[in-house]
N, C-alpha and C positions, 0 to 999 in steps of 0.2 A: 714555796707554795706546795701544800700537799697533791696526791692523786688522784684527790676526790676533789678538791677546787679546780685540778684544772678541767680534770673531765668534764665537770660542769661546765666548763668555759665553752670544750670543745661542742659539749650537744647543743646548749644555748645559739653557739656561731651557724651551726647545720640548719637548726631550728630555723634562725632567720632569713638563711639562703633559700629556706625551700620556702618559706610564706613571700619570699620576692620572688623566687621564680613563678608562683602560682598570680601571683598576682599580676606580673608582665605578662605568662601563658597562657596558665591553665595546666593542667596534668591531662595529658591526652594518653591514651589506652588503647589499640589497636589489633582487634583479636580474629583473625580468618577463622571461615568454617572450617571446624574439624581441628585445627591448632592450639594445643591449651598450654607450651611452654614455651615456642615460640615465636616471634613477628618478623616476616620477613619483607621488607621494603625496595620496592622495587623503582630506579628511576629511569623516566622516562628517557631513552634517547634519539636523537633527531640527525637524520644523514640529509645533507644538501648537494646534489649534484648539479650541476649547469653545464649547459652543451651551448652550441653556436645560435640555436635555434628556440629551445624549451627552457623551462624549467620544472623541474620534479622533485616535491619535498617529500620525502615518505617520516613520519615518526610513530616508534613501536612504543605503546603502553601498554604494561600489564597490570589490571585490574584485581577487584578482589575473587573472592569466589561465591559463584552466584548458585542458584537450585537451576539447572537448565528447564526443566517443567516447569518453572515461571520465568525463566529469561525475556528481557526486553531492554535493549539498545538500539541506540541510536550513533548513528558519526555523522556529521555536521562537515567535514572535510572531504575532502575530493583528495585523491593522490596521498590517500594515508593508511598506514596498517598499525593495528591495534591486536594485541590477544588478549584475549580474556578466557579464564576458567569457569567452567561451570560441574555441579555436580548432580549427574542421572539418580535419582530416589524412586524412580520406577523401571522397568525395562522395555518401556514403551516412550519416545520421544518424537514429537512434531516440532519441523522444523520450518519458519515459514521466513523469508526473504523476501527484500526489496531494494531496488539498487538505489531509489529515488532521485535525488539530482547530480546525481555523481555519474549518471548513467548507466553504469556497471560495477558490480563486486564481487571480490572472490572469496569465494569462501572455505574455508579448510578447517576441518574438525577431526580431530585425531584424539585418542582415550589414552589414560595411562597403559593400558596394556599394550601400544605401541602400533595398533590397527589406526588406519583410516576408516574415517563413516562417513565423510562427505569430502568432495575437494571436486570443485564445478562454479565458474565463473555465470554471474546470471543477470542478462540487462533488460529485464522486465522492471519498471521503472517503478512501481506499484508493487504492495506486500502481497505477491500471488504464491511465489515458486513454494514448493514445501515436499520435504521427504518425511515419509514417518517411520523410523528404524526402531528395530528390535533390536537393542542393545544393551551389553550389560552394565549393572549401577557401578559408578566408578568414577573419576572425575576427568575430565574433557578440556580439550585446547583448543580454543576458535579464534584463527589469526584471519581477520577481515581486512581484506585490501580493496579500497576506495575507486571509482575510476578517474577522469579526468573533467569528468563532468556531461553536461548536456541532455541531462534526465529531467523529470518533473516531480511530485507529488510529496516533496518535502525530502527529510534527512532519509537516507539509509538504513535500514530496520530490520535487527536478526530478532525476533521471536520464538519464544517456544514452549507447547504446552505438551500432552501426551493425547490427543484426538487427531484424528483427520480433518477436523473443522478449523475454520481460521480462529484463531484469537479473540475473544468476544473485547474490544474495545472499541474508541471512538475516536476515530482518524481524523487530522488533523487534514487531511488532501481528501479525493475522493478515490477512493482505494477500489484496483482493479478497472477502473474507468474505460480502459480500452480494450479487457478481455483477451492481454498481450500473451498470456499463457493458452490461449485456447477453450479455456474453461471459462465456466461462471460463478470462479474459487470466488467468495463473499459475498455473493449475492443469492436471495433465498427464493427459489422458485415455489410457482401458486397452477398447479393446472401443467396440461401437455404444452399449452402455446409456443412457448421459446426453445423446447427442443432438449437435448441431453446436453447440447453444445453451442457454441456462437457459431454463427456460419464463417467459413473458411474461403477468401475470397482464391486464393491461391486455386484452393480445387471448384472452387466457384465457377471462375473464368477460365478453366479449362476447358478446350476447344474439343473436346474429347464430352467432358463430363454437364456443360453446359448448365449450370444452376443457377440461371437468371431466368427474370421476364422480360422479354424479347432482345435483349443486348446484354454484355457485358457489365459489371457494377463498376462504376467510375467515380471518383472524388472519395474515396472508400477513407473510413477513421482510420485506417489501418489493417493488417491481416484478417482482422475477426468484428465482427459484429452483432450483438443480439437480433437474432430475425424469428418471425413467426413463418418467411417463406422456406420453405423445405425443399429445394428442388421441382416445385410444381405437385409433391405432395399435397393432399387433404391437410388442413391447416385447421387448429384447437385453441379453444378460449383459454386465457391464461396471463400470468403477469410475473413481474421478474421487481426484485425489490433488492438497491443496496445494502452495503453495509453503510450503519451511521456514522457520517461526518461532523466536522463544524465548519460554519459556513464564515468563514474569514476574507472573504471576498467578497463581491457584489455581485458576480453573475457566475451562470452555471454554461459551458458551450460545450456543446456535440454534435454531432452530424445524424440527418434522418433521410428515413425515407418513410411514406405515412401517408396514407390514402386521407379524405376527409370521412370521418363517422364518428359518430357521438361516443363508441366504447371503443376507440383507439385513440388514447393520449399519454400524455406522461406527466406525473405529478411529483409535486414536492411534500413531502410530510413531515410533520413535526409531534412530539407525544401523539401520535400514529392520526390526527386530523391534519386534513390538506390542506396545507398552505401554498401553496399551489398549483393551478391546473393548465395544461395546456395542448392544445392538438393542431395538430399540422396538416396538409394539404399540400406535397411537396410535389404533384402532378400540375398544379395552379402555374404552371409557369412555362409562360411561350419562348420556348430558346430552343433550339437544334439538339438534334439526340434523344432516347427514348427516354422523357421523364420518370420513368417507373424502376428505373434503374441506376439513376444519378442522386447520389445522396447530398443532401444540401446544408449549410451551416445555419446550427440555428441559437438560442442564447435564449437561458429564462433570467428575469434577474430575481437577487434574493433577498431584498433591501429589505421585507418585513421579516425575515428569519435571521438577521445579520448576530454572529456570535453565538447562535443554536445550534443542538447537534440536530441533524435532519437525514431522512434519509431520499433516495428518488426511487420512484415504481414506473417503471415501464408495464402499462397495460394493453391488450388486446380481447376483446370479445367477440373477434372473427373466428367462423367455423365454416368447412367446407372448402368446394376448390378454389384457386384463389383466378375463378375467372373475371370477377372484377376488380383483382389487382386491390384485393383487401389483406395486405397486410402493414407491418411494422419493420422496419430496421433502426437501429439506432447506435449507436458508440461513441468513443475517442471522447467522453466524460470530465471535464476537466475542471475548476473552481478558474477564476479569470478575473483579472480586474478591471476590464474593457469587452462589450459584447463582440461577437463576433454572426453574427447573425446573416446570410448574403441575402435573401430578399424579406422583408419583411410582409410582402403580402402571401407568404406561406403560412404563417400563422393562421387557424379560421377561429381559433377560443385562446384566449388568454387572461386569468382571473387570479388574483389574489385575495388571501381571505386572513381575516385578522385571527390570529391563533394566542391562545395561551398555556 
């Protein structure tokens, strides 16, 4: 057999390796930003420790490489560490964190020139925390370690754009809901009424600083809570509106405190008409201790918005001093799938309204 018979044999034999291989496959192609000769594959590995007591899975993967000015991950695991690259195209980057139900996470971001730019563990359970660094474009390592759990408001969530503002998306939980950072990072203020800040109960209830009406704040969401009272300050019309969620549950529960009057309530909205309205009277209630200062559990449900993104507006149209104990508090925000409401004759309006 000649040279030329067999060659033909051999490309003919090639030829049909590779139309089976494609056909068991497929030809898969693999190309990182920025790599145009070669693919580098990285596999994941998994270390399992066990003690007397715990157990701790940690497993590292590295991803591909992302534009960090639109970064958006999620981890789903508790007790795991992941890095990922990302590459800065401006010199301007926001960074915004959430530990969600893992409770805590840590974060570490170091650039190829060998600097750190973040390394700060953060257990605000909701995408609040964010730095916004001036740094140069270059490409970046964010090794994110999980915590053990006992968080809320979904998976875990590194974001990142280049503003000081959060991330214009639609949260799957009800983001910032308890104002754990101190701020009212997500939430878009209308008027003076709420203040530069949530009130801080810590310096609240200081014995010293005294920033209640006539006692102490007790059954409190938390550290912070959206208030219109000020320390006994002149109090301004105003209203406080979240960011939008979707409503994947059936009710909404938070803690108030809420004089009765027609322009202090709290609504649900959807394509920006209210789906629902509600106002409180959380003074309505004969029990020991200064009712004007004991926040009370209360629950809208959301069964006509089920599977819409919505947002909640906390309103107040109180002005002046707050001698008749007209104001608003409210926090600890949370989507639920059982109300949690403690007296139901707190409610004095509750209305649902059919939206489309």
């Amino acid at each position: 057999m000649n040279r030329i018979a067999t060659l033909s044999i051999v490309i003919a034999i090639v030829a049909i390796l590779l139309v089976v291989a494609y056909l068991e496959g497929g030809f898969k192609f693999v190309l990182s930003r920025g790599s145009t000769t070669t693919v580098t594959t990285t596999t994941a590995s998994t270390t399992t420790t066990n003690t007397t007591s715990t157990t701790a899975t940690t497993s590292v993967n590295i991803g591909p490489l992302y534009i960090c000015n639109q970064l958006a991950l999620a981890f789903s695991k508790p007790n795991n560490t992941t890095v990922s690259r990302c590459e800065l195209t401006t010199n301007s980057l926001g960074v915004w964190v959430g530990a969600g139900n893992a409770g805590t996470v840590h974060l570490l971001m170091t650039g190829a020139n060998g600097q750190t730019y973040i390394n700060q563990t953060i257990s605000y359970d909701c995408l609040t925390f964010y730095e916004n660094l001036t740094a140069p474009q270059q490409v970046y390592n964010l090794t994110v370690t999980t915590g053990p759990g006992g968080g809320e408001c979904g998976y875990t969530i590194i974001k990142g754009n280049d503003t000081t503002k959060p991330p214009n998306q639609v949260y799957d939980f009800f983001y910032n809901g308890n104002f754990s950072n101190g701020q009212y990072t997500g939430w878009n203020q209308s008027g003076a009424g709420f203040g530069t800040a949530p009130l801080n109960f810590t310096y609240a209830n200081n014995a010293v600083n005294r920033c209640y009406y006539g006692s102490p704040w007790v059954n409190t969401p938390g550290t912070f809570a959206a208030s219109t009272f000020h320390c006994g300050l002149q109090a301004s019309a105003g209203n406080l509106t979240s960011s939008e969620f979707i409503v994947n549950k059936p009710f909404l529960n938070f803690k108030i405190v809420s004089v009765a009057r027609g322009d202090i309530y709290i609504e649900v909205l959807y394509n920006n008409q209210t789906a629902v309205k509600a106002a409180y009277n959380t003074y309505n209630v004969s029990l020991p201790g200064n009712s004007s200062s004991v926040f009370r559990n209360a629950s809208i449900p959301l069964t006509n918005v089920a599977g819409k993104a919505v947002t909640v507006r906390i309103v107040s149209g109180a002005t002046g001093l707050p001698s008749h104990k007209d104001f608003i508090l409210a926090g600890g925000f949370t989507l639920s799938d059982t109300p949690d409401q403690q007296y139901n004759w707190i409610v004095t309006n509750l209305t649902t309204y059919n939206v489309t």
